[in-house]
N, C-alpha and C positions, 0 to 999 in steps of 0.2 A: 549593050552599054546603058541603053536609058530605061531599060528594065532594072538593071543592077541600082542604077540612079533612081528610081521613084522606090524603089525598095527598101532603100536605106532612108528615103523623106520619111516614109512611112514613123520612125520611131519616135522622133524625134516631135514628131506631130500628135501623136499618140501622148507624147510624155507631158506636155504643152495643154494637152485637154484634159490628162489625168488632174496637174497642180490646177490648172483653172477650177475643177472640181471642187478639189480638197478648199482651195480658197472658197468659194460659192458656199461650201457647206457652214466654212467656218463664221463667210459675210450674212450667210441665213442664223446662227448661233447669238452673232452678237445684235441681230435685228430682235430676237426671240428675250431678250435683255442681258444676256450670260457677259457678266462684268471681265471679259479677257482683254488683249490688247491688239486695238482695230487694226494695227499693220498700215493700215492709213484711212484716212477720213471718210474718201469713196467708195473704199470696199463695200458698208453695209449698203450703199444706194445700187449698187452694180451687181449683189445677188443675184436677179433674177437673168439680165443679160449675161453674166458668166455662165448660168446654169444650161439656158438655151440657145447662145451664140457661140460662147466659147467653148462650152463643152460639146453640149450636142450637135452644135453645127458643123464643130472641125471632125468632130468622129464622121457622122453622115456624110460630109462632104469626102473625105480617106474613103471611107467603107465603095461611096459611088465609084470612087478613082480607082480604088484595088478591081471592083467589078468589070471596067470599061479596059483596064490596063490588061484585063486578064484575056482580054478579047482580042484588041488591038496594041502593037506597039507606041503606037501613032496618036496615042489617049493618054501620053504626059503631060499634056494641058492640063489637064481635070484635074493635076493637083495645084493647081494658082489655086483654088479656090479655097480650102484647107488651109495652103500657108496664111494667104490674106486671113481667114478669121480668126488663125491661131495669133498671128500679129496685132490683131485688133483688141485679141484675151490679150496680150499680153501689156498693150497698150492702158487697157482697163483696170489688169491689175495693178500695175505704177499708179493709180491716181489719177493721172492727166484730168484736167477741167475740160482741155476743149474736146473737138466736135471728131476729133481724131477717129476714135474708139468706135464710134458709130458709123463712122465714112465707111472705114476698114471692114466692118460687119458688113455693114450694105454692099460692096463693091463683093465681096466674099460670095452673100448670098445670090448675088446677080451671078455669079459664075456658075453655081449647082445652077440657076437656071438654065443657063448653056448648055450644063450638061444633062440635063432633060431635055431639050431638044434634043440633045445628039440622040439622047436612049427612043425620044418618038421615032426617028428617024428609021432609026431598029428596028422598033416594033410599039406598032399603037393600039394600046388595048388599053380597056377600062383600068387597070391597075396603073398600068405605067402614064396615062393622063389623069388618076388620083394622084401619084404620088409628085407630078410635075407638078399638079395644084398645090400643093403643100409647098415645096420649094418657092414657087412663086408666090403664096403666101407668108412665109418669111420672109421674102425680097420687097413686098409691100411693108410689112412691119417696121423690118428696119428703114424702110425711106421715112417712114411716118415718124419713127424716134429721130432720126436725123434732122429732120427739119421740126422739130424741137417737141413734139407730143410727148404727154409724161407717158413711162414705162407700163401705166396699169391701161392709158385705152389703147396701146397697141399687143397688150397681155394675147387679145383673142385672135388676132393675125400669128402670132408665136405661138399658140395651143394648135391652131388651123396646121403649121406646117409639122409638129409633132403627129398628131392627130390623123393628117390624113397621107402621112409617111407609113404611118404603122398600119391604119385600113389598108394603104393598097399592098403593101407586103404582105399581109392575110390573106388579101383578096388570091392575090397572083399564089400563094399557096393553096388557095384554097380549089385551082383548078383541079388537082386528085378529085373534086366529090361531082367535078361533072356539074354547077351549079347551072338552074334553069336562066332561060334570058325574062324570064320575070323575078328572079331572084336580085341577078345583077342590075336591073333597073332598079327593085327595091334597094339597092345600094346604093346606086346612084343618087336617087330621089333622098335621101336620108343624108347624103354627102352635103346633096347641093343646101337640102333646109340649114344647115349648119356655115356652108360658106354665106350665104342669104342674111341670117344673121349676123357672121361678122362683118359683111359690108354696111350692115343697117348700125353696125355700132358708129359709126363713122358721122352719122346724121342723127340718130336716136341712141343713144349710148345704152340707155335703162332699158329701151324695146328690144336694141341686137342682142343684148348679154341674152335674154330669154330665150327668142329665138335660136340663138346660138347652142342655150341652155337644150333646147329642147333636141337637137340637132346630134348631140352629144349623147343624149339617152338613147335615142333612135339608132345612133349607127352602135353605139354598144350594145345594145337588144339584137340587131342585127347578127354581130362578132358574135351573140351567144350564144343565139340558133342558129346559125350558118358556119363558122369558123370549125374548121379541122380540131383543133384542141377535143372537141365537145367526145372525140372517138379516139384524139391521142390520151387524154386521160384516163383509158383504159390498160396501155402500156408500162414499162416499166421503165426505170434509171431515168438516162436524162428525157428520153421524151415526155415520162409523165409530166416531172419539174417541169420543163418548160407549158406543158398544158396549165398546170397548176398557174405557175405565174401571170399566162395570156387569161384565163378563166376568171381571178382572179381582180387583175386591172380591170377585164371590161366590169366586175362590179362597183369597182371604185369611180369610174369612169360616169357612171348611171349616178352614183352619188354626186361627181360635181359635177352633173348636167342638171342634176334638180335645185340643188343649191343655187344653181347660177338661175333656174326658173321661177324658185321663190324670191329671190332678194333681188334680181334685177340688178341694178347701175352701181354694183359696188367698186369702187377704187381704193378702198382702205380697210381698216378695221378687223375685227375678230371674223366675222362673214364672211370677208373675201378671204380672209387667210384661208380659215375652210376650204372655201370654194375653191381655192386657187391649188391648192396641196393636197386635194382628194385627188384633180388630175396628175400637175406633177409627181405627187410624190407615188399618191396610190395606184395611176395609171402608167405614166410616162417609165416610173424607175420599176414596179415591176417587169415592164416589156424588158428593161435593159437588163434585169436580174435574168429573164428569160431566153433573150437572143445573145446575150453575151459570152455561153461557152461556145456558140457555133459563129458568130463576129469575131470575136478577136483569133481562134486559128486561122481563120481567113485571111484577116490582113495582116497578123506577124507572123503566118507560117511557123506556126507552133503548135503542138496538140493539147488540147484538155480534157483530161478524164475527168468524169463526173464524180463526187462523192458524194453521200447523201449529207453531208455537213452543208452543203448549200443550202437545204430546208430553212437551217437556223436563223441567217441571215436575212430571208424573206420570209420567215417569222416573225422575228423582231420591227422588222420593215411594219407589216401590216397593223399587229398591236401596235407598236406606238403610235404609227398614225389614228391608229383610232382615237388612243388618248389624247392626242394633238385634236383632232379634230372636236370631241366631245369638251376639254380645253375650252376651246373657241365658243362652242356653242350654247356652253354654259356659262361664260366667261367666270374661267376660273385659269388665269394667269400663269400659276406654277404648276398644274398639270398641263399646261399647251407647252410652257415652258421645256418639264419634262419629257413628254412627249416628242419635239423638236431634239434634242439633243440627242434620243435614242433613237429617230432616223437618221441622224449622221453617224451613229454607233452601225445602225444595221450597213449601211452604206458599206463605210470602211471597212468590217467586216464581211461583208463581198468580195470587197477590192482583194482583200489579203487572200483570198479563198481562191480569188480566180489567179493571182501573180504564182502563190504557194504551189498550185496544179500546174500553171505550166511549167514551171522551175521544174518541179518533180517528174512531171511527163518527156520533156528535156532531157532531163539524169538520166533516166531509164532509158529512153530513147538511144 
């Protein structure tokens, strides 16, 4: 029964993170200047928390819960945390002024913390004490937004739990190659320079961003010569795709860890945009073009074939951001412009590519 019951949460939480997206994309559009109609006032301020509380956090927080649920019955818990930040997207997208929208985040993320303890409990290995670090770095973030810090100095607590979600999912794949315990210390060592810096943003804002910056490059040098991708892109269908994608990110990734090493203490401006959406966009939303036909069977128990029309879509993705980014750094307004606009093109064009295969995988089935 409470199997059948978290089963059916699942959808509806899914659905909840997909519109928070679409919203996010459209609140990143009208920040980019694109004369449409803001839907409400808040939306462009709350782009970036939709994009990584609401969206990403209700996805991760589902994704943990399907994992844990898959183990034990007894692991229904694990979706409080899911619903709260879906409640909290949903709160953010109404507008609301007050402190709601952030509570709900925060109380959300304190739950994935629970539920990495639970996952220590299980098993304590380097990966799964990365990827608890991450969690509990979002749960820092949003206490810091909560008690009223603007969105750009808690940016690097929110990279930290993207960031070191997707190293330790690497990591813990990367057991196949058998990696040396000097290897995984160099990992570690490379994790830690990056948390180091975002605690130091916290007291030095302009020093952490660097160190942070530097932190960034290192563990993605790392992903490039250690990560499994390096021998799955030798393969064919979806395995290559997904090496392409992770191979990929980690160079976008080195790019806004230099950026963030050159300019230091930005909060605003064509720079940070940069900086901020070589990760995001060039790092974060690859991984997701990447793990996402092997995520979502998972938690809708649905299959998806791969076609190679996925390429497109994570074509479009990387060009434009490059125009976006060179935009920025040439400040030249209506290529950042256009560039912005045709990663939400690549975007959706995912979306439909990943909905369209499983419908179709469905039929056939």
């Amino acid at each position: 029964m409470i199997d059948k019951l978290t089963y059916y949460i699942r959808f509806p939480l899914i659905m909840v993170s997909m519109l928070t997206l679409l919203a996010a994309i459209w609140a990143g559009l009208l920040r980019l200047g694109w004369l449409w109609p803001t839907l409400n006032p808040m939306l462009p301020l709350n782009h970036g928390p939709l994009i990584v509380c609401g969206f990403l956090g209700t996805l991760i927080g589902v994704e943990r819960a399907v994992a844990l649920s898959g183990l034990s019955s007894k692991a229904w818990w694990t979706y409080i945390g899911p619903v709260i930040t879906a409640i909290g997207a949903i709160i953010l997208l109404s507008g609301n002024l007050s402190l709601a929208g952030p509570l709900f985040m925060t109380i959300g993320s304190f739950c994935l913390v629970l539920v990495f303890v639970k996952i220590l409990q299980m098993e304590t290995a380097s990966y799964t004490i990365t990827m608890a670090g991450g969690a509990l770095m979002w749960f820092i973030g949003n206490a810091l937004w909560l008690f009223g810090w603007s969105i750009p100095t808690v940016t690097f607590w929110w990279i930290g739990f993207l960031l070191l979600t997707i190293a330790g999912e690497r990591l813990e794949l990367g057991r196949v190659l058998r990696l040396s315990s000097t290897v995984i210390n160099m990992f570690v060592a490379v994790v830690l320079l990056f948390v180091v810096g975002t605690l130091l943003t916290v007291f030095n804002y302009s020093l952490g961003v660097r160190v942070a910056g530097g932190g960034m490059v290192a563990i993605a040098l790392w992903l490039l010569r250690y990560d499994v991708a390096r021998y799955t892109i030798k393969k064919t269908g979806l395995t290559r795709y997904i090496a392409v994608c992770l191979l990929v990110g980690y160079i976008w990734l080195i790019i806004g860890g230099l950026l963030a090493l050159y300019f230091g203490g930005m909060t605003s401006g064509l720079y940070y945009d940069a900086m901020l959406h070589a990760v995001f966009v060039g790092f974060v939303f690859s991984m997701i073009f990447g793990h996402a036909p092997i995520i979502f069977p998972a938690i809708l128990r649905r299959p998806i074939t791969f076609q190679p029309a996925f390429y497109l879509p994570l074509l479009i993705l990387h060009l434009s951001l490059l125009l976006r980014i060179i935009g920025d750094l040439m400040i030249l307004p209506a290529l950042r412009s256009w560039g912005g606009l045709l990663n939400g093109v690549a975007i959706l064009m995912f979306l439909v590519n990943i909905v369209a295969t499983i419908v179709w995988s469905s039929i056939k089935k």
